[in-house]
N, C-alpha and C positions, 0 to 999 in steps of 0.2 A: 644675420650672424647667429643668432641662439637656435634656429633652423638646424643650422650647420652642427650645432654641440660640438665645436673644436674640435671636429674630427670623430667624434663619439658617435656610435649607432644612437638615435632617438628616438622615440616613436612620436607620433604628431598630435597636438591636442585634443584632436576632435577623437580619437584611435582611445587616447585615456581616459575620456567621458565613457565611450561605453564599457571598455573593460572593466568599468571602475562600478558600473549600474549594481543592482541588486547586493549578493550576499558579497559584500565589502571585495569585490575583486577576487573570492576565494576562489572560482570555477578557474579564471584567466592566471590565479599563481597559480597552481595545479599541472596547469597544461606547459607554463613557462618552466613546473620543476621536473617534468614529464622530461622533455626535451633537452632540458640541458643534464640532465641523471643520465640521461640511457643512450645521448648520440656525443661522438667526438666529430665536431666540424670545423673549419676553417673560414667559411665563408656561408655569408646570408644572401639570397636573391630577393629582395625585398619589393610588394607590388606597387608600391609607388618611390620617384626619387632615382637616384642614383642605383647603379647594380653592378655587378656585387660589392656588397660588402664585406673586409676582409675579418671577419669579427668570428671567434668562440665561442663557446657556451658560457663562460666566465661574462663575454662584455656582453651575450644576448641576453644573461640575465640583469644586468646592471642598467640596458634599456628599459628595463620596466621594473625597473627600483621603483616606481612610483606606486606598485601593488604593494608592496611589503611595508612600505613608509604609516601607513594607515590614515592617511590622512588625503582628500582631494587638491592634491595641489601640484600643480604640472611645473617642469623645470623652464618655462617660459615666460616672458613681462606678462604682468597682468593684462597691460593695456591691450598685446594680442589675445588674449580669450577673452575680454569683456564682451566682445559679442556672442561667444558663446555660452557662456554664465547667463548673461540677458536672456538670449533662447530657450534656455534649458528652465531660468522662471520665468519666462514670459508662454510666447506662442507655443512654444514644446511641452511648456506643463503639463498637460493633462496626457500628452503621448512619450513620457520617455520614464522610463524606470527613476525611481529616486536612490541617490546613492546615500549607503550607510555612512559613506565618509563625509559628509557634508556638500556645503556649495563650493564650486568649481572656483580652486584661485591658481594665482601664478605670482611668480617672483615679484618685487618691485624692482622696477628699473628707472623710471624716473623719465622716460623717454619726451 
């Protein structure tokens, strides 16, 4: 279900670790305010998942509301990214950029 975002375009957790690596997500807003400034669309073809999407510039910027929030923490239960938080300080340590926004969390859901 939180997959789904109620119908909302998402991006998927592992998609906002990396955009989120290095200078605090600034390259990845950039590119998201690139795109939604300069094209009028209707629809996303997205490489994974469901296609297409009938989404705007308005809702393709609001899939990655997680850049602009300033902080690492994805719109999903924590208990789904614990294994990637785990990875990212565990075996990934030494090969994955560290993000300025901290460690990787997710909503509580209680699951």
């Amino acid at each position: 279900n939180e997959f789904s975002g109620g119908g909302r375009a998402r991006v998927l957790p592992i998609i906002e670790i990396i955009l989120s690596r290095g200078e605090d997500g600034r390259i990845a807003r950039e590119w998201v305010d690139k795109i939604t400034e300069r094209w009028e669309f209707d629809s996303v073809v997205p490489q994974h998942l469901d296609a297409p999407i009938k989404i705007g510039p308005k809702e393709f910027k609001e899939a990655f509301g997680f850049l602009y929030e300033g902080k690492n923490e994805v719109g999903y239960c924590d208990e789904d990214v614990k294994f990637l938080r785990e990875a990212e300080e565990g075996f990934l340590n030494f090969s994955v950029y560290k993000s300025k926004l901290g460690v990787l969390r997710g909503k509580v859901c209680e699951l």
